[in-house]
N, C-alpha and C positions, 0 to 999 in steps of 0.2 A: 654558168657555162655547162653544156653536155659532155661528158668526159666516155670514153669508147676505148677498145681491147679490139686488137685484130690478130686472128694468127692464120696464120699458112700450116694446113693441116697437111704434113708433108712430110712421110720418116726422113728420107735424102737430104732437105732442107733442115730437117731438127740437127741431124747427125752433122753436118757438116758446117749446120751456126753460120747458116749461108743467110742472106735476106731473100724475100719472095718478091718477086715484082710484084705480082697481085697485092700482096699484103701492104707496100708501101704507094704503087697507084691506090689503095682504096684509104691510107692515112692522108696521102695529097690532099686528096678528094673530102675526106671529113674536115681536116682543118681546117679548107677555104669556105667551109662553110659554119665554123665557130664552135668544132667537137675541138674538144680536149684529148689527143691521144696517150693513155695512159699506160699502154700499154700495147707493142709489137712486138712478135716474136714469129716463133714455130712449135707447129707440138707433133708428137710422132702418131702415125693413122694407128690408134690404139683405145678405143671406144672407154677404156677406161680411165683413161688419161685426161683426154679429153671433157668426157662426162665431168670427172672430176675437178677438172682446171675453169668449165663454163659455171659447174656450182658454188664453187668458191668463189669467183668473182660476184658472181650474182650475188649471194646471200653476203658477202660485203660490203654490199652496196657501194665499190668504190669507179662502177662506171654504170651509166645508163643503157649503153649500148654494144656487145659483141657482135663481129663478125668473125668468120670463117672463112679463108678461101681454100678450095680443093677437097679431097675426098668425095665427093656426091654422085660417084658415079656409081657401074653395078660389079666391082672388081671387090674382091674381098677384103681388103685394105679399107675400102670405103665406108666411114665411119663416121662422119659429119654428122646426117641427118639421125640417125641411131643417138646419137650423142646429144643433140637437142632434144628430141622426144623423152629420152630415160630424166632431161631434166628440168623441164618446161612445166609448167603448174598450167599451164593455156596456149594448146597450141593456134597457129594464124594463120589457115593453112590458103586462103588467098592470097598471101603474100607469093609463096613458092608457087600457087597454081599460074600467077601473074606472070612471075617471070620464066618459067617455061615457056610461058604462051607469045613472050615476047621474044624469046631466044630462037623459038620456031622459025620465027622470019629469017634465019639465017641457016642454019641446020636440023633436021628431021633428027638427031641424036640429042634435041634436048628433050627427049621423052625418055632420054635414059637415065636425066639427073635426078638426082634424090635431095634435093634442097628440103630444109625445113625451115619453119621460123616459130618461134614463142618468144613464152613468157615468164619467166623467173623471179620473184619480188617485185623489183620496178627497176628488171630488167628486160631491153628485147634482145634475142640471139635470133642472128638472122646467117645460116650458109650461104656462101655463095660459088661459082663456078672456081677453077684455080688459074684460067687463063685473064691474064691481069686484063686483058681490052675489054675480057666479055663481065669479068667481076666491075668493072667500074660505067662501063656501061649500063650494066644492071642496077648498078646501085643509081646513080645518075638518072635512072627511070621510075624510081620507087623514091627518093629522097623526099618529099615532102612528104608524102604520106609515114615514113618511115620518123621523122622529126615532130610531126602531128601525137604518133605512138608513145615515144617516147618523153616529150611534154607531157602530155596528158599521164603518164605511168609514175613520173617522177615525182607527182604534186604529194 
């Protein structure tokens, strides 16, 4: 079984130990398709934090798959994509150009997102937007390729 970490990159939501929508539309969304969630939460927009909480899970190898929702925009807080990069051994950088390119059909401001995706041991960390309809849509559009990834990294 693929077993996956989602958090809602969001000081507000950290602070107030609230849940995200995004973060629990995209656990929906993994279980029905036979991810193990082993992990939801929030983490505060704080690049170090962050960094820190995506490399420990990686180099524990006790899930195959992070995401992130929020942060990726260009407001100073935003520390998602910063956070995958500082800790990705392989960036994937088709992943995020793809889905920009899809979110386009909808808004001219996803040229502002700063999504990234890699690769940590034999793990993927994938950002995604913080708005739960366009994070599970997204994912919902990349998921077989994304399951493809992550088989193939886990072997």
């Amino acid at each position: 079984m693929m077993r996956a970490a989602i958090f809602a990159i969001d000081t507000g939501i950290y602070k107030a130990r609230a849940e995200s929508a995004a973060a629990t539309a995209l656990k929906r969304l993994l279980e029905q398709v036979g991810f193990e969630v082993k992990a939801a939460g929030a983490l505060p927009q704080e690049k170090n934090v962050v960094s820190t909480v995506l490399a420990q899970l990686a180099d524990s190898e006790s899930v195959e798959l992070i995401l992130t929702a929020g942060a990726v925009g260009y407001q100073s807080g935003d520390c998602a994509a910063e956070a995958v990069t500082d800790v990705a051994e392989r960036l994937l950088p088709g992943i995020p150009e793809a889905l920009r390119a899809y979110n386009l059909r909808y808004s001219k401001k996803a040229i502002l997102e700063s999504m990234e995706a890699g690769i940590r041991k034999k793990t993927l960390i994938l950002n995604l937007p913080e708005s739960a309809k366009t994070a599970k849509e997204d994912m919902e559009y990349i998921l077989p390729e994304i399951v493809q990834v992550v088989e193939s990294i886990s072997i």
